[in-house]
Structures are given as structure tokens and as C-alpha cells.
C-alpha positions in Angstrom: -4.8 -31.4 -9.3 -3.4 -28.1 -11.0 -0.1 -28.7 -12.6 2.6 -27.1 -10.4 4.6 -24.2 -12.1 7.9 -24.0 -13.7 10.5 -22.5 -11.8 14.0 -21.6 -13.6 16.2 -20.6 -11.4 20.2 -20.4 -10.9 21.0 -20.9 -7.6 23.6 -18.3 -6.7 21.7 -15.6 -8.2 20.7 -12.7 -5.7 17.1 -12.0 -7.6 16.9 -15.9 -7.6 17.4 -16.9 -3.8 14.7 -14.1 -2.7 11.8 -15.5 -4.9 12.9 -19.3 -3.7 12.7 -18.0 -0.2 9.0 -16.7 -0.9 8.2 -19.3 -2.3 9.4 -21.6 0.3 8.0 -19.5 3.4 4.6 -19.9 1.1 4.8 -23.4 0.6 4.4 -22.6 -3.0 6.1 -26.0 -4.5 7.0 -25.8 -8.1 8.7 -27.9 -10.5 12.7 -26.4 -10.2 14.5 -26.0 -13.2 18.7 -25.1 -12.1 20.1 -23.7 -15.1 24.1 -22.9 -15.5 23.8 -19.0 -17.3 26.4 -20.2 -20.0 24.3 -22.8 -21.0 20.5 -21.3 -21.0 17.7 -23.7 -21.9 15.7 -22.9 -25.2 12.5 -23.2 -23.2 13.5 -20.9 -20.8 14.1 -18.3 -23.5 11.1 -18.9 -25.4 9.2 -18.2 -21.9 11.4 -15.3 -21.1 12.9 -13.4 -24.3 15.0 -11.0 -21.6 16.6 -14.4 -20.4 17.1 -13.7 -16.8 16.6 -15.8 -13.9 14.2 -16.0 -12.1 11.5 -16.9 -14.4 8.3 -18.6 -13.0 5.9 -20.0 -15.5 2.7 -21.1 -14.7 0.6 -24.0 -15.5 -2.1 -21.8 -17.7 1.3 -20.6 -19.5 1.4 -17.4 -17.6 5.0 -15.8 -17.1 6.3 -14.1 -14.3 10.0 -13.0 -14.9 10.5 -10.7 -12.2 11.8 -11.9 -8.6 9.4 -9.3 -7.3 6.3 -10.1 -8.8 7.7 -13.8 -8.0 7.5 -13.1 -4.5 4.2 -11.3 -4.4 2.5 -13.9 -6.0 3.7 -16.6 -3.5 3.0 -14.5 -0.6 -0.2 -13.2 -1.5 -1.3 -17.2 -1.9 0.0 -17.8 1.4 1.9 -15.6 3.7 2.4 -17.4 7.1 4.9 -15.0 8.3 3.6 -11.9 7.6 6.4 -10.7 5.3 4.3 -8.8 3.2 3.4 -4.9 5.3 2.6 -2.9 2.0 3.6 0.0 3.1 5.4 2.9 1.4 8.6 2.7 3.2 8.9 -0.9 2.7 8.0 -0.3 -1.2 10.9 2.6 -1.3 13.7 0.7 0.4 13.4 -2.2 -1.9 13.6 0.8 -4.3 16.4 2.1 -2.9 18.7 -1.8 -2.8 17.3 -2.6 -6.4 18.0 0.2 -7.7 21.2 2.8 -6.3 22.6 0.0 -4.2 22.5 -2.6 -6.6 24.3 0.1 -9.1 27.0 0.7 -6.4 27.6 -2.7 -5.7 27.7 -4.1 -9.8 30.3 -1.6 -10.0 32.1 -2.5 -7.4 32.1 -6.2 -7.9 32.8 -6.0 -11.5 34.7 -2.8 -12.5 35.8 -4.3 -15.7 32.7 -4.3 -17.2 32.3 -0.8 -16.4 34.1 2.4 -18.9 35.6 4.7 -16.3 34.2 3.3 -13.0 36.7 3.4 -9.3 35.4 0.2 -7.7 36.3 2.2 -4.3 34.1 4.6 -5.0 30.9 2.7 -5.8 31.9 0.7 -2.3 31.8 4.2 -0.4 28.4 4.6 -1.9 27.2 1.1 -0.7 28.3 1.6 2.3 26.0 4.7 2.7 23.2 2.3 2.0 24.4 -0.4 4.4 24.5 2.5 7.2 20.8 3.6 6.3 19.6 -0.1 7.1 22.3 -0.6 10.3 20.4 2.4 11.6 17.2 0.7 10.6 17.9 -2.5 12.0 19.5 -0.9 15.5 15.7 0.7 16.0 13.7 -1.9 14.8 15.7 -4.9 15.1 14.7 -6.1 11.7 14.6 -3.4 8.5 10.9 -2.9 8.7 10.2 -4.0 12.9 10.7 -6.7 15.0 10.3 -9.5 12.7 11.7 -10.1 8.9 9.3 -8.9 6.4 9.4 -9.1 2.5 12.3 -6.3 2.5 14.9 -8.2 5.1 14.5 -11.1 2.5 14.7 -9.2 -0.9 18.0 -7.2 0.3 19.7 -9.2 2.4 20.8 -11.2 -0.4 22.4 -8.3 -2.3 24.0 -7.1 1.3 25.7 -10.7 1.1 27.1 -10.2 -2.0 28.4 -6.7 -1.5 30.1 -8.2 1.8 31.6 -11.1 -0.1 33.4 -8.9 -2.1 36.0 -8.0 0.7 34.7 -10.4 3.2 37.8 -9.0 6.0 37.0 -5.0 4.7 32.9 -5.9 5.4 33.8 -7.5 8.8 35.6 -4.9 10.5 33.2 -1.8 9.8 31.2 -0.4 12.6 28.0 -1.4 11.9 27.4 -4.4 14.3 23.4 -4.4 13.9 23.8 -5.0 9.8 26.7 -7.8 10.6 24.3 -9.6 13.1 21.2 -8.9 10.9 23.1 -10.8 7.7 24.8 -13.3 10.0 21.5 -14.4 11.2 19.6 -14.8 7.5 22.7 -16.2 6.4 22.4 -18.8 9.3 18.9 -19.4 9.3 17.0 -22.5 8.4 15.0 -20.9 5.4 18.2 -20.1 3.5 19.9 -23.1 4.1 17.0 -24.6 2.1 17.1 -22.0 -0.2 20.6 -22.4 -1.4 20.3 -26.6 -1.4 22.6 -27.9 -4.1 20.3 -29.0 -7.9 21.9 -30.4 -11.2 22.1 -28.2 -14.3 18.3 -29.4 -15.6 18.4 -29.8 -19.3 15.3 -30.8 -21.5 14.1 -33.8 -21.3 15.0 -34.0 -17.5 12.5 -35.0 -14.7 12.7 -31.3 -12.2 13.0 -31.5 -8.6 10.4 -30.2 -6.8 10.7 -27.7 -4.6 8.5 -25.8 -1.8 5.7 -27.1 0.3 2.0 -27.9 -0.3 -0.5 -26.3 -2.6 -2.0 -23.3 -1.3 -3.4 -21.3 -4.2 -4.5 -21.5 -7.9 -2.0 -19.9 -10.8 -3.8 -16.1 -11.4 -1.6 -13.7 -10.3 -2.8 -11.2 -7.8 -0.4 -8.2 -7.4 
């Protein structure tokens, strides 16, 4: 049997709960490696000079260190659900949450790290982007249709953050299609997985494995 890959991962990390989702809906199962971001492993480095998580690595030595590509690859092997819809609108609002959004809510969140920056203003300009997808959701019901597809789970975890932020300030805006929509992923079955509790893996420790059965061989195909 083909040795599973290597996932690092750090478990309250946005980028890192969307490619565990994938892989779980895939039943992708790879060996987990939790790491604390203080306290990096060398080996995760030597995989991954950039030293971010997620990084997937797999068993021919291949390294995937994007949560993107991460998901791709899972649901491309297997894709049960459906998630992935390829289409341009789908490409251009994960676009739009990885890039503007996610700039909006960094400085928001963290203002400190930031020369210059009004936290409230970089929460006014989320909150345009949370109104595009309230407005998406109220049509479709889910950002991209009736059922979740690989955008609902790539930004839903970023909209979770922003709304953590000022959990009462998040809770009484009028947008009660976005509120359900997060409330819902939050509560579902797939992220309670996701976001199980795993020791800090240091070398020399056996990983936890994580995900379903083998569906695919290691190539990547994206």
C-alpha cells in the first residue's frame, strides 16, 4: 500500500481547517502532524522553507504548501459532494476572500502589527465583502447554489474569524442569510471533525491519522 502523506497542520488556522475539510469530505486520510507555530518542526521547514501551515507532503516527496492546491488535490481524487464547480465566479470569489477580505480582516484583527491602520475601517470594508456573499447566499442559499461547494468551505472559515473579532458587533448586523449560513458550517458534522483536539507532534512521535480510506495515488492533478 502507498504510504499515506504527511499533513502539518495547526488546528486553529483558517488556511488549515479548509484543506482538513477537503480532505475529510475526500476521505483522503494522511498521517497529521499538529504543530504549535512558536515551536515549528525542522522537518516541516525543510519541506516548506515559507513555513506556513498547511503543508501536505507526499509519499514520492512531493510538497504541496498551499491550502488551495491542498484542497484540489483531495477533491479531484475524490469529490463525493460535488464541491468542486470550476467555474469563474467561484475561482473569483475565493479571489476576492483570499485576497481584499482577508487584507480587511488582518487589519482589523491585528492593528498593531499594522503602521498607520484604523481597525474600524478595515471592519467597514469586510463588511462590504460579508454583504456581497449575504446577498449571494439569500439567492442561492449556499455562496455558489443550493448546496456548499469548495467556496462555502474555503471562506467560511475566514468569515468565522472576522466575526469572532466582536462576536456581539457580528451578531447584530442585518445580514441574517450570512449569520445562518456560518451558524450552520459552524454547527455541522464535518467541522466538528475538522477542529478535533491533536497533541503538539514533535519528531520522533507516532501521527494520528486523519481522513477516511484511500481513494487516489499521490500525483497531483490541478
Amino acid at each position: 500500500m502507498t504510504e499515506m502523506p504527511i499533513l502539518y497542520s495547526f488546528r486553529r488556522c483558517p488556511y488549515a481547517m479548509r484543506a482538513r475539510m477537503a480532505l475529510l469530505v475526500s476521505k483522503t486520510p494522511v498521517r497529521l502532524r499538529e504543530v504549535v507555530l512558536r515551536d515549528k518542526p525542522a522537518e516541516m521547514i525543510a519541506a516548506s522553507p515559507k513555513a506556513t501551515v498547511p503543508v501536505l507532503v507526499l509519499s514520492d516527496g512531493q510538497v504541496i504548501d498551499e491550502s488551495l492546491a491542498i484542497m484540489h488535490w483531495a477533491l479531484e481524487g475524490n469529490d463525493p459532494e460535488n464541491w468542486l464547480q470550476g467555474n469563474m465566479a467561484e475561482k473569483e470569489l475565493i479571489a476576492e476572500a483570499d485576497g481584499p477580505f482577508k487584507d480587511h480582516l488582518d487589519r482589523y484583527k491585528y492593528p498593531s502589527r499594522y503602521e498607520n491602520v484604523d481597525p474600524l475601517d478595515h471592519r467597514a470594508g469586510g463588511l462590504a465583502f460579508l454583504e456581497k456573499l449575504d446577498g449571494l447566499i439569500q439567492t442561492a442559499g449556499q455562496l455558489m447554489g443550493r448546496t456548499p461547494s469548495i467556496a462555502d468551505h474555503a471562506i467560511f472559515p475566514f468569515v468565522r474569524q472576522f466575526a469572532n473579532n466582536d462576536r456581539d458587533w457580528f451578531d447584530q448586523l442585518p445580514l441574517p442569510a450570512l449569520q445562518k449560513w456560518l451558524g450552520d458550517h459552524l454547527a455541522s458534522p464535518l467541522f466538528a471533525t475538522t477542529m478535533k483536539k491533536y497533541p503538539q507532534w514533535q519528531s520522533g512521535d507516532e501521527e494520528a491519522i486523519f481522513g477516511g480510506a484511500p481513494t487516489h495515488s499521490d500525483p497531483v492533478r490541478i
